[in-house]
C-alpha positions as CSV (number, residue, x, y, z in Angstrom):
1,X,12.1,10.4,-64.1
2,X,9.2,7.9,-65.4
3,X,11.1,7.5,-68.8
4,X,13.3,5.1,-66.9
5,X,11.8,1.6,-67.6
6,X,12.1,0.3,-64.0
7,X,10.6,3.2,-62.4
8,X,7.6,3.3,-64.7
9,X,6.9,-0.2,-63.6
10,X,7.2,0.3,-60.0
11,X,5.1,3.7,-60.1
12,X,2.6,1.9,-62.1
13,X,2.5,-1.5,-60.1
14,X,2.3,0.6,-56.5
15,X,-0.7,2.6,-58.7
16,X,-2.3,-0.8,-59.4
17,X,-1.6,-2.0,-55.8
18,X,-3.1,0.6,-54.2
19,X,-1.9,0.3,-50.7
20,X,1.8,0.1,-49.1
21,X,4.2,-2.5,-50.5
22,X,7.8,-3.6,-49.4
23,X,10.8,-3.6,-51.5
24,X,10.7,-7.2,-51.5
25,X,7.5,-7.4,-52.8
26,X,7.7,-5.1,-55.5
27,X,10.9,-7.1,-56.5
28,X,9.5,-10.3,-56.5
29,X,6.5,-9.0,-58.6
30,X,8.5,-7.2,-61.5
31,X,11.2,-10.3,-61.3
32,X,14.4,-7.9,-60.5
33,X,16.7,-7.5,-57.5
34,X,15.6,-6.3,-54.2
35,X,18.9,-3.8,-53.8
36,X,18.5,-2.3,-57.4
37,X,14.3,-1.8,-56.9
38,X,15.5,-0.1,-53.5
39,X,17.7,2.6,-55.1
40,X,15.1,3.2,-58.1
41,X,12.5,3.7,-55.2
42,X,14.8,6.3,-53.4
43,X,15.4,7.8,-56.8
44,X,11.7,7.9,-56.9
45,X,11.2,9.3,-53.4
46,X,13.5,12.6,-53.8
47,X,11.8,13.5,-56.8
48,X,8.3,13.3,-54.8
49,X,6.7,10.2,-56.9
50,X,6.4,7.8,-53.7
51,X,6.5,7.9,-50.2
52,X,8.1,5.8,-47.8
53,X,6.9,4.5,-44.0
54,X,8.7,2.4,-42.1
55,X,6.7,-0.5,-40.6
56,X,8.2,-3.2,-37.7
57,X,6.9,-6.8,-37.4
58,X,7.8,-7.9,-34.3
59,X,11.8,-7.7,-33.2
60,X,14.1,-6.6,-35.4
61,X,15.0,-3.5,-38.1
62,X,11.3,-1.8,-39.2
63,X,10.9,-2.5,-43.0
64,X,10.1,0.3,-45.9
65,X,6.7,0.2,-46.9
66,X,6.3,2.1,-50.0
67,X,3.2,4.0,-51.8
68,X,2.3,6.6,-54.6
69,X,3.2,9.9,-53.2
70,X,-0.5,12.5,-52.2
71,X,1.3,14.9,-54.0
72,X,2.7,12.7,-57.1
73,X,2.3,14.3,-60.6
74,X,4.1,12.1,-62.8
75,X,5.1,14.0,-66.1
76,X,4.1,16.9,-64.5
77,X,0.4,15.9,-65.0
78,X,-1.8,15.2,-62.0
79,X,-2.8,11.4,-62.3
80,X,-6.1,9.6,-63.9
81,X,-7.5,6.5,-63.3
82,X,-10.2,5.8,-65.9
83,X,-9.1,2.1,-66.7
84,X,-10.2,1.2,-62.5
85,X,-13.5,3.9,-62.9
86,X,-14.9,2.0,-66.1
87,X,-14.9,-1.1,-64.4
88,X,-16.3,-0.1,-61.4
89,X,-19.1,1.9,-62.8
90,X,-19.6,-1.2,-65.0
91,X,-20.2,-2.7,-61.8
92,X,-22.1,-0.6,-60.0
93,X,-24.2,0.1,-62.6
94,X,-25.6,-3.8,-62.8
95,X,-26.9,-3.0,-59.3
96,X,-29.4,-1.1,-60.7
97,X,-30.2,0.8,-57.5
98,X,-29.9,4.7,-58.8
99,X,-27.0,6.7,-56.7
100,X,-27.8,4.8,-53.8
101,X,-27.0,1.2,-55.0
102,X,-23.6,3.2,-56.8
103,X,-22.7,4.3,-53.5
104,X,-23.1,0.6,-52.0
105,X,-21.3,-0.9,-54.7
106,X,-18.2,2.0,-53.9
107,X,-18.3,0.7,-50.3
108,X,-17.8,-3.0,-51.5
109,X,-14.7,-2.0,-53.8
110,X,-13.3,0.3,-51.0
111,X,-13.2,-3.2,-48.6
112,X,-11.4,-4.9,-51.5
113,X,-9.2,-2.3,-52.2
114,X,-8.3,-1.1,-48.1
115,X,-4.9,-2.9,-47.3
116,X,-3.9,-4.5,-44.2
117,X,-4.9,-2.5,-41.8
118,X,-1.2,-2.0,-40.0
119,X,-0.6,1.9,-39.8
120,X,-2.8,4.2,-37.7
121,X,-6.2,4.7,-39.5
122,X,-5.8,8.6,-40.5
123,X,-2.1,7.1,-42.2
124,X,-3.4,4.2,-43.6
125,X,-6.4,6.0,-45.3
126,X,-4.1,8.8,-47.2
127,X,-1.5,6.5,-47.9
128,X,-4.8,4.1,-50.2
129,X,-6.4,8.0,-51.1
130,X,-3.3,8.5,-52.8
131,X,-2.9,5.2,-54.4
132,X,-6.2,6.2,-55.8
133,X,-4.6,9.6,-57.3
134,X,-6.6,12.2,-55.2
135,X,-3.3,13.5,-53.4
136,X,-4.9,13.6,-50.3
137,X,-3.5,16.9,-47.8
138,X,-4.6,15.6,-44.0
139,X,-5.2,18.5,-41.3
140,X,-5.9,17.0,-38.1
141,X,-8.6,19.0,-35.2
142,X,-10.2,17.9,-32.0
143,X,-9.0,14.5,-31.2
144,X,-10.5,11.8,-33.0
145,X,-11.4,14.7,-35.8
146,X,-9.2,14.8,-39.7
147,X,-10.0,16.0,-42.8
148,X,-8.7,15.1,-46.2
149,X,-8.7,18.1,-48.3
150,X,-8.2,16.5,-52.1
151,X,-5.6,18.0,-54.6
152,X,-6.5,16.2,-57.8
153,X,-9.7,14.6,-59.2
154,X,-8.1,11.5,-60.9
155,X,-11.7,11.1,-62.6
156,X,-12.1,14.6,-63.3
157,X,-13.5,14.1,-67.0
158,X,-15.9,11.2,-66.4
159,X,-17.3,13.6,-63.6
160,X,-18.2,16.7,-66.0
161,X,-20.5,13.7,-67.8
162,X,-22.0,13.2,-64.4
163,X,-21.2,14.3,-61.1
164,X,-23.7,12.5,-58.7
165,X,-22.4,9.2,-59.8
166,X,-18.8,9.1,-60.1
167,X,-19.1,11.2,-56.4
168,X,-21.3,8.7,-55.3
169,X,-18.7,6.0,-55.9
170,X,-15.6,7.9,-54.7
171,X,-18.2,8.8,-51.3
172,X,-18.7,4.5,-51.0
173,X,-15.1,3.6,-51.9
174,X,-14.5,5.8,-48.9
175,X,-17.1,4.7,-46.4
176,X,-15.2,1.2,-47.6
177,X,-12.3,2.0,-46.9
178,X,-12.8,3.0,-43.8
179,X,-15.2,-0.1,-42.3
180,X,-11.6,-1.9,-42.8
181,X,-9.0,0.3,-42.1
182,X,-10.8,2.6,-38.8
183,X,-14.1,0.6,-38.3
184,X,-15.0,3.2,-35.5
185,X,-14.5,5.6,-37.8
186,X,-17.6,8.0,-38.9
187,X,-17.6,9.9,-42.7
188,X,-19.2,13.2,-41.1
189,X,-19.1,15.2,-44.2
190,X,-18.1,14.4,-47.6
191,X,-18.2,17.7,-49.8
192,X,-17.4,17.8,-53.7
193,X,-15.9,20.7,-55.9
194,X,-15.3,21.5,-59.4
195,X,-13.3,18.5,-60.2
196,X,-10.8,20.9,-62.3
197,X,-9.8,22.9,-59.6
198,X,-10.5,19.7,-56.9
199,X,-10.5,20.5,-53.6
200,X,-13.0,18.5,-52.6
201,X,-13.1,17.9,-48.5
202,X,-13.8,14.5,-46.6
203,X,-14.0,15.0,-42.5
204,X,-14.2,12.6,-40.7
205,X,-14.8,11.5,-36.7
206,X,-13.9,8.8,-34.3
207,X,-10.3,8.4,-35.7
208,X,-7.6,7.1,-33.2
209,X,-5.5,4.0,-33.0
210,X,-7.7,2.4,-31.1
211,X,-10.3,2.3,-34.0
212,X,-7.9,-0.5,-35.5
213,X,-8.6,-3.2,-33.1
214,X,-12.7,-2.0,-33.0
């Protein structure tokens, strides 16, 4: 599916986006036509690479927003993301802070990275956990209660080198992205696993619709 020019670029320019984008956008980015990017994106969709919401501003027909799919594995691999982590440990790691200045620097990235917060808060953060490549499954309990079991570990090597500080970053990239996207949000539990079989689990409270305008 991925061996088809366009729809390497789109998968790989939603990957670098990391949170929902329209067909217009996309189209205007990779300098192609908004109808052809639509069919390459359907295309895309029925063979489970993206994932499509619909999204309404104001009057009129809702528009597709479009991300990398929680349960994408393009090439029949689960996906990696070492170019982003190498940066962002570079980063973290001028803090000089141990894991606790890692886990700050995280929350920082996770604020630049957290779209506009326009979908409910539980949506919006699978839809930027999957951008991230953790293909994030979401299981909803008491109200205001979700938890995000995680399918793939898209830094899964970096974290046999060192678990405590890759986790550390993924755990502030999290908190980050949820002071934007459900500010009255709480992380109550944030659990790693062997990062080859994943699985790791992030629960969290406080999660309603209402935590948007918080």
């Amino acid at each position: 599916m991925l061996a088809q020019p366009t729809r390497s670029r789109l998968f790989s320019l939603l990957g670098e986006l990391k949170r929902p984008a329209g067909t217009l956008e996309l189209a205007e980015r990779l300098g192609l036509h908004a109808n052809g990017v639509r069919l390459h994106l359907e295309r895309m969709e029925q063979a489970g690479l993206v994932a499509r919401a619909r999204v309404r501003h104001g009057r009129g027909r809702p528009s597709d927003a479009w991300t990398v799919a929680a349960t994408a594995r393009p090439g029949g691999s689960a996906p990696r993301a070492y170019r982003d982590l190498g940066r962002w440990l570079a980063r973290a790691i001028g803090s000089a802070r141990g894991l606790r200045g890692v886990e700050h620097t995280g929350r920082q990235i996770g604020q630049e990275l957290a779209p506009e917060p326009t979908d409910p808060p539980a949506t919006a953060l699978q839809s930027s956990l999957s951008a991230l490549g953790f293909q994030p499954a979401l299981t909803t309990g008491p109200p205001g209660r979700v938890t995000f079991c995680l399918g793939n570990c898209p830094y899964r090597d970096a974290v046999h080198e060192n678990q405590p500080a890759i986790c550390a970053l993924h755990k502030g990239i999290t908190r980050g992205l949820l002071d934007v996207l459900a500010p009255g949000a709480r992380l109550t539990a944030f659990v790693p696993h062997d990062p080859d079989s994943a699985g790791c689990v992030i629960e969290l409270s406080g999660v309603n619709d209402r935590a948007l305008s918080k």
